[in-house]
VOROLUM-982224 format. One record per residue: residue in three letters; x, y, z of N, C-alpha, C in turn. Coordinates in steps of 0.2 Angstrom, whole numbers, plus 5000, padded with zeros to 4 digits. Atoms other than C-alpha are relative to their C-alpha. Layout:
<pts>
alaXYZXYZXYZ/...
</pts>
This chain:
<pts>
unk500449945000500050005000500450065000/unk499949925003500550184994500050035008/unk499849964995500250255011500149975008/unk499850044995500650125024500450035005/unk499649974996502050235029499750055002/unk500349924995500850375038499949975005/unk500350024993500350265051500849995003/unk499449994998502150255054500350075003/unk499949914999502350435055499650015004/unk500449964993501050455067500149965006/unk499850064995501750325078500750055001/unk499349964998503550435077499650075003/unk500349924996502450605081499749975006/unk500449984993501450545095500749955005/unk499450044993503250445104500350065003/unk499649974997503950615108499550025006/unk500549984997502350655117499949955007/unk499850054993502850515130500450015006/unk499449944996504450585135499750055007/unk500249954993503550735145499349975006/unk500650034995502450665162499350044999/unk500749965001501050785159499650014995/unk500250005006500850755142499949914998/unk500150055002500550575144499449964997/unk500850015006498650575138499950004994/unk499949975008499150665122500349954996/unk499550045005500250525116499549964998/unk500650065004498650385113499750054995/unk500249965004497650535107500450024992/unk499649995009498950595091499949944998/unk500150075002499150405088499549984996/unk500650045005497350355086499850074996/unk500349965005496950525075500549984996/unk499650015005498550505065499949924994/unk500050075004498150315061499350004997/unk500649975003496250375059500050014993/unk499849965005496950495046500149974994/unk499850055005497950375037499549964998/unk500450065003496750225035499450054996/unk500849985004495350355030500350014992/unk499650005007496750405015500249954997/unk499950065001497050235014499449974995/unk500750025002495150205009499950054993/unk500249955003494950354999500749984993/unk499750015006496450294986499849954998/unk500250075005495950114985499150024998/unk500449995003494450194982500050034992/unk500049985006494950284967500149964995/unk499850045004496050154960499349934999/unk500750055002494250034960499750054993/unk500249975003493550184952500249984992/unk499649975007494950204938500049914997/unk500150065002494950004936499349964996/unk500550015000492949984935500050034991/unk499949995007493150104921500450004995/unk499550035006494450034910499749944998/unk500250075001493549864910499250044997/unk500649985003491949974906500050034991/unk499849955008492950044890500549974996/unk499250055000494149914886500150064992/unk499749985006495249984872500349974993/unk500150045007495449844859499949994996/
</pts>
């Protein structure tokens, strides 16, 4: 997948947010919005590429 690597990126943004004791709430919180974020992007591409697929078989070029 194309953008597997964001959920990774939201896992490196919300670990600095461990670090500080006062901000230990915030580190689950970034995590499940960033991987949210991701998989909704995630859906929203394999959704196009169905799109642009569905359509090529509907026009074949031959």
């Amino acid at each position: 997948m194309t953008t597997a690597p964001l959920s990774i990126v939201a896992l490196l943004v919300a670990a600095p947010a461990e670090w500080a004791s006062s901000l230990d709430w915030l580190s689950p919180l970034i995590f499940t919005a960033g991987a949210t974020l991701s998989g909704l992007f995630n859906a929203a591409l394999l959704g196009l590429l169905t799109r642009r697929l569905r359509a090529q078989d509907a026009h074949p070029t031959a």
